[in-house]
C-alpha positions as CSV (number, residue, x, y, z in Angstrom):
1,X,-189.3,155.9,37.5
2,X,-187.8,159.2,36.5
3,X,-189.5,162.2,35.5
4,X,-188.8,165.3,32.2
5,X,-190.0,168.6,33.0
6,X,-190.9,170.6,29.7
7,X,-188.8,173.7,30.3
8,X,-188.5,175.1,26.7
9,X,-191.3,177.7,26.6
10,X,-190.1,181.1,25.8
11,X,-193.1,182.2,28.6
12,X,-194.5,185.0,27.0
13,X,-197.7,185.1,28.5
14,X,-195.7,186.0,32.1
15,X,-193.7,188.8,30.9
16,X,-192.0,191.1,32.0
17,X,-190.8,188.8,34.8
18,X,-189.8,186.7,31.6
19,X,-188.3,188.9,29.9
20,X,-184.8,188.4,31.0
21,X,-185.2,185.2,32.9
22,X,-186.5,181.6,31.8
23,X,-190.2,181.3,33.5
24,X,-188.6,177.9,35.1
25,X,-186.2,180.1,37.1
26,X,-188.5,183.2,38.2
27,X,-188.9,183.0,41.9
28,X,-192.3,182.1,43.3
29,X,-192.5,182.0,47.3
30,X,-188.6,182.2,47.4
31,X,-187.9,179.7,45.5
32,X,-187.9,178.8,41.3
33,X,-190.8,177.5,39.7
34,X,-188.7,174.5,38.4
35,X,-186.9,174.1,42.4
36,X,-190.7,173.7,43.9
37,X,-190.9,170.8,40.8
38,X,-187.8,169.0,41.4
39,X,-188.2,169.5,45.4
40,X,-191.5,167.6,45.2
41,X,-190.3,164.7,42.4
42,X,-187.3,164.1,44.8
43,X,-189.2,163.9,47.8
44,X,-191.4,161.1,45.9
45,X,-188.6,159.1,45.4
46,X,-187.8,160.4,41.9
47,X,-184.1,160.5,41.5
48,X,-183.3,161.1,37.4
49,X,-184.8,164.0,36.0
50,X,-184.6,165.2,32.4
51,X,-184.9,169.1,31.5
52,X,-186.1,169.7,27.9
53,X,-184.7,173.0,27.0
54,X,-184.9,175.4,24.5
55,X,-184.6,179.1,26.2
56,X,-181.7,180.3,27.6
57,X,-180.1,177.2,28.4
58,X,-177.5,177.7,29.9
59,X,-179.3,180.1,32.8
60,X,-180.8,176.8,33.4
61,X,-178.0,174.7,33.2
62,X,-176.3,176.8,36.1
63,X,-179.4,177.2,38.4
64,X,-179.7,173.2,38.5
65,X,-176.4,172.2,38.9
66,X,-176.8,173.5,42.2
67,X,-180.0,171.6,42.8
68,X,-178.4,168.2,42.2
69,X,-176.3,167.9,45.5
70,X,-179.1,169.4,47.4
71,X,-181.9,167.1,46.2
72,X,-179.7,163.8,45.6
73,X,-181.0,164.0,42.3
74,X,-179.1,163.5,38.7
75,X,-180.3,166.2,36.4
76,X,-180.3,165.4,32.8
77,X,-180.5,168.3,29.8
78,X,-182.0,167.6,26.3
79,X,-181.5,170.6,24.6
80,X,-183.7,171.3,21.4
81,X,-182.4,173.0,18.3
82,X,-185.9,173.7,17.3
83,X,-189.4,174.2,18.9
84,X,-190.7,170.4,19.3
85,X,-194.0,171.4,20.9
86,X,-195.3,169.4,23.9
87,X,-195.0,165.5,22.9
88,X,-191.6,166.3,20.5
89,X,-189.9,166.6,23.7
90,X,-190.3,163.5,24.9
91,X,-189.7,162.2,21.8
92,X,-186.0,163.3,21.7
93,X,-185.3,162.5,25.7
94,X,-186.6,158.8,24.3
95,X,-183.5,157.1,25.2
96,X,-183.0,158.6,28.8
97,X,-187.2,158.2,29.6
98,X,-187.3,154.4,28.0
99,X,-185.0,153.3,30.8
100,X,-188.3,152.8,32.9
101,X,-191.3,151.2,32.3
102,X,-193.0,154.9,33.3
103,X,-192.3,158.6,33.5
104,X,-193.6,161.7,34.9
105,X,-194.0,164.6,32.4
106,X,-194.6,168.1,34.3
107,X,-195.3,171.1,32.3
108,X,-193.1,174.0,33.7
109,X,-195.9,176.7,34.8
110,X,-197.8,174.2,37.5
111,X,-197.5,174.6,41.2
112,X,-199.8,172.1,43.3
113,X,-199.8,169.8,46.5
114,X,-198.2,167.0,44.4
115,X,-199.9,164.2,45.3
116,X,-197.0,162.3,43.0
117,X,-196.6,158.8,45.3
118,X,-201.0,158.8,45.1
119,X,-200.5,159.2,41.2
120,X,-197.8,156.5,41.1
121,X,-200.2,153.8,43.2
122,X,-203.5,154.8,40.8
123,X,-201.8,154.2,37.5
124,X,-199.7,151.0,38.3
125,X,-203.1,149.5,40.2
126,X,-204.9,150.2,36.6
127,X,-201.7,149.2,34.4
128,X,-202.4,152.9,32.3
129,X,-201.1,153.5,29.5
130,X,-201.4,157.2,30.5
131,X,-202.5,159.0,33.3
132,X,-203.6,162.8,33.4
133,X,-203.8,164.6,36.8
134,X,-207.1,166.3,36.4
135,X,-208.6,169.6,38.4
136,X,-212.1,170.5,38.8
137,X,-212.1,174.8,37.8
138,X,-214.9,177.4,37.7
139,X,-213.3,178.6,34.2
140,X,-212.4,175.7,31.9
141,X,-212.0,177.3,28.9
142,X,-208.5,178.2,28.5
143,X,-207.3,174.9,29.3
144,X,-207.8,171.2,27.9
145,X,-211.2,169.8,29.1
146,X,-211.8,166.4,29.8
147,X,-214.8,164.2,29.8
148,X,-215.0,161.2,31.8
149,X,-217.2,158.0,32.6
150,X,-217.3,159.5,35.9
151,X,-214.8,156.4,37.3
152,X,-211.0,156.3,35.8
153,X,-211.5,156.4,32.3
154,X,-211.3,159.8,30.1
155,X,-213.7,159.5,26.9
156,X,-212.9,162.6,25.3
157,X,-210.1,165.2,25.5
158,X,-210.7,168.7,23.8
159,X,-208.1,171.6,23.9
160,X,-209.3,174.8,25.1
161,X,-212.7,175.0,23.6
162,X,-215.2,177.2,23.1
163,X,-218.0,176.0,24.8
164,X,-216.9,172.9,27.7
165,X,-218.2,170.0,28.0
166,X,-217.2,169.2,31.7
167,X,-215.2,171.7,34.3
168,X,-212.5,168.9,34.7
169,X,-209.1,170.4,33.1
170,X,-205.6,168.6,32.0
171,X,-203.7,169.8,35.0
172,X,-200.4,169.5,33.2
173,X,-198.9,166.6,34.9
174,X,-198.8,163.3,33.2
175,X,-197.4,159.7,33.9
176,X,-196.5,158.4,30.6
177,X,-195.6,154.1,30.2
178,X,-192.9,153.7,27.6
179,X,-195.6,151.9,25.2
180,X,-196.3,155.6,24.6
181,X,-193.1,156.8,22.9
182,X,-193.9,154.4,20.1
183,X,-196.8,156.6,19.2
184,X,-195.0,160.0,19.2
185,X,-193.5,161.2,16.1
186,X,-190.3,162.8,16.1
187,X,-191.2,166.2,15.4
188,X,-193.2,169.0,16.2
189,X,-196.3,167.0,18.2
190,X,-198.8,168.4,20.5
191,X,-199.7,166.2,23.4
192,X,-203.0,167.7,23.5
193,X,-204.3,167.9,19.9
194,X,-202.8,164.5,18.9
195,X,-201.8,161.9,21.3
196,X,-204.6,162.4,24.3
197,X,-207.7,162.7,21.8
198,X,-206.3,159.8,20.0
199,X,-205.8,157.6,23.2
200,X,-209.4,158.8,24.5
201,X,-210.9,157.2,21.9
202,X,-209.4,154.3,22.0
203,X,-210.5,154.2,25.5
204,X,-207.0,154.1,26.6
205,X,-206.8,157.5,28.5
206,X,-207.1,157.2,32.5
207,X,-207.5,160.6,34.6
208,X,-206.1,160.9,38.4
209,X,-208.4,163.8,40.3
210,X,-206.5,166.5,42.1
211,X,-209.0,167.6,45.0
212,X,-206.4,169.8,46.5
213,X,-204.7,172.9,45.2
214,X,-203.6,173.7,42.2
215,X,-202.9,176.3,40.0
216,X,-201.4,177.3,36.3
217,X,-198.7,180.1,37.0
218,X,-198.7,181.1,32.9
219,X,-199.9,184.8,33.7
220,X,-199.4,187.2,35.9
221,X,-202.8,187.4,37.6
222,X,-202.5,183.6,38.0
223,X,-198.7,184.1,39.2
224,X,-200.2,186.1,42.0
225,X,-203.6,183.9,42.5
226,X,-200.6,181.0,42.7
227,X,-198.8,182.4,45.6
228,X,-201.9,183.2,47.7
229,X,-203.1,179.7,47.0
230,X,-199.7,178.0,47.7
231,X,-199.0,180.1,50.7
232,X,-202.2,179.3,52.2
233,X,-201.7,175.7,51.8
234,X,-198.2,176.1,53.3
235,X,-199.6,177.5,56.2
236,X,-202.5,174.9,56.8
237,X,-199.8,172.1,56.1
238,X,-197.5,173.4,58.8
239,X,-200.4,173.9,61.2
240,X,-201.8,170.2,60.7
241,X,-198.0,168.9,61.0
242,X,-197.6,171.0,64.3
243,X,-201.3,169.8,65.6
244,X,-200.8,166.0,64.7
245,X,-196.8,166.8,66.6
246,X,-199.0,168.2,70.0
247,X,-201.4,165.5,69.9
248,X,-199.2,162.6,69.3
249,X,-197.1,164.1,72.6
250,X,-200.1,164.9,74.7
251,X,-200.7,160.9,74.0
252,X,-197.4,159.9,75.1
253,X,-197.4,162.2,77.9
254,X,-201.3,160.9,78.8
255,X,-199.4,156.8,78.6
256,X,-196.4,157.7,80.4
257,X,-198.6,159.2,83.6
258,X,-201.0,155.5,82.9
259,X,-198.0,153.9,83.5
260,X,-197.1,155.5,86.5
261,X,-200.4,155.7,87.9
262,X,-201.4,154.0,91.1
263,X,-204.8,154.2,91.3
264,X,-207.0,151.0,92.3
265,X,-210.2,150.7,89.8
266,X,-212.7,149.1,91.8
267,X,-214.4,146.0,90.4
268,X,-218.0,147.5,89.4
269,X,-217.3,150.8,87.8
270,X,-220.1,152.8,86.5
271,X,-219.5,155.5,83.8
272,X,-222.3,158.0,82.7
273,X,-221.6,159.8,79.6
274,X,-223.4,162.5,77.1
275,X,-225.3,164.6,79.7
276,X,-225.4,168.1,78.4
277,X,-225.3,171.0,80.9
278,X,-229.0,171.7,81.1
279,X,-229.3,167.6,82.0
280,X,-226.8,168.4,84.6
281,X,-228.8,171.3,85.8
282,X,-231.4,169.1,86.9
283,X,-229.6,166.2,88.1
284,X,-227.8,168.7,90.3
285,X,-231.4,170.5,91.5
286,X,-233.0,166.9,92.0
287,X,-230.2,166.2,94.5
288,X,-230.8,169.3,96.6
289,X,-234.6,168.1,96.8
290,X,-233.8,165.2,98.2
291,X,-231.2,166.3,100.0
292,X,-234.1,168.6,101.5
């Protein structure tokens, strides 16, 4: 598989840290948007990556190229001379993305736990056509809403509207198979308007459920929201990778002092178990009266 990252947004709606810099490039947690991206594609085995861009290209073009040696990653650029939308995109990387039978497609304002290799195993076990990462919010209405049968299936895809359906949103991350370039016109296309709600219909639309964090970095209240979301799962990450560390040592240390153990276990062994302390109380009280 290899993976295109919509980076052509001018990313307006995060200025003024956009204002002089591509929203791919501004730092978030001391490091790029687009670096957490291409960290966490390389890292699930993703090893071609194609950057649609638009803004300020060649900012980009020099950020990445020192990406490539530290990820093992080849980074491809499809430049567009004109705004293509969200599906026109992929319609012009078309000969780099159809070299796979499936692709990721990120949109560039996401950070999450990137659960990409869990993505990978749902689609391929349901042969999708398409498969949208899907988030459960409090506030859907600013984002694409999804209605599902409730099992892997999405019946209905509506952009941003008025009054939701379902609290299940388009997430922004995608894996496409390349049975779906056929259906994109080359031009200006909206993923969301025109290919999703046509492929929901035809019942063709699967969703993956993200039950960890996520969050859309477009704004920036959400910029900030982002980092305290990110940062906290950072921290509970490390913690749960230093307690499984501690615990898989105490183990080794508790088999290494079985090993060296001498003791004798006798042939009848009795073991009592789940005796809370007031039990022990009594057992202990019972003993002094007969004792007495």
């Amino acid at each position: 598989m290899n993976a295109l990252i919509l980076v052509g947004g001018y990313g307006t709606r995060l200025r003024p840290l956009t204002l002089t810099t591509p929203k791919p490039l501004v730092d978030f947690c001391n490091k790029a948007i687009l670096e957490h991206q291409i960290f966490n594609l390389a890292k699930s085995g993703i090893n071609e990556i194609i950057l649609a861009i638009a803004y300020k290209p060649d900012n980009i073009k020099s950020f990445v190229n020192n990406l490539k040696e530290k990820y093992n990653v080849e980074i491809i650029f499809s430049i567009e001379d004109e705004p293509l939308g969200t599906g026109g995109p992929i319609k012009l990387a078309e000969n780099f993305l159809s070299k796979y039978d499936d692709f990721f497609v990120f949109n560039s304002d996401i950070i999450c736990s990137f659960p990409l290799l869990d993505m990978m195993k749902f689609h391929k076990e349901n042969k999708s056509l398409l498969t949208i990462m899907v988030k459960d919010v409090d506030d859907p209405r600013s984002f694409g809403v999804v209605i599902t049968d409730n099992d892997k299936k999405i019946l209905k895809f509506d952009e941003k509207p008025l009054v939701p359906e379902s609290s299940l949103i388009n997430s922004g991350i995608y894996i496409l198979n390349k049975k779906v370039l056929n259906l994109i016109p080359k031009r200006n296309t909206s993923l969301e308007k025109e290919i999703f709600p046509n492929l929901a219909t035809e019942n063709l639309l699967y969703f993956f459920k993200l039950n960890s964090f996520w969050a859309d970095i477009g704004k920036p209240c959400e910029f900030l929201k982002g980092q305290a979301l990110y940062l906290d799962h950072f921290a509970n990450s490390e913690q749960s990778e230093k307690l499984e560390h501690s615990e898989k040592l105490e183990q080794s240390e508790k088999l290494e002092n079985l090993e060296n153990d001498k003791t004798v276990i006798p042939d009848q062994l009795l073991i009592c178990y789940n005796i809370n302390h007031d039990q022990n109380k009594d057992v202990k009280k019972k003993k002094k009266k007969n004792y007495l």
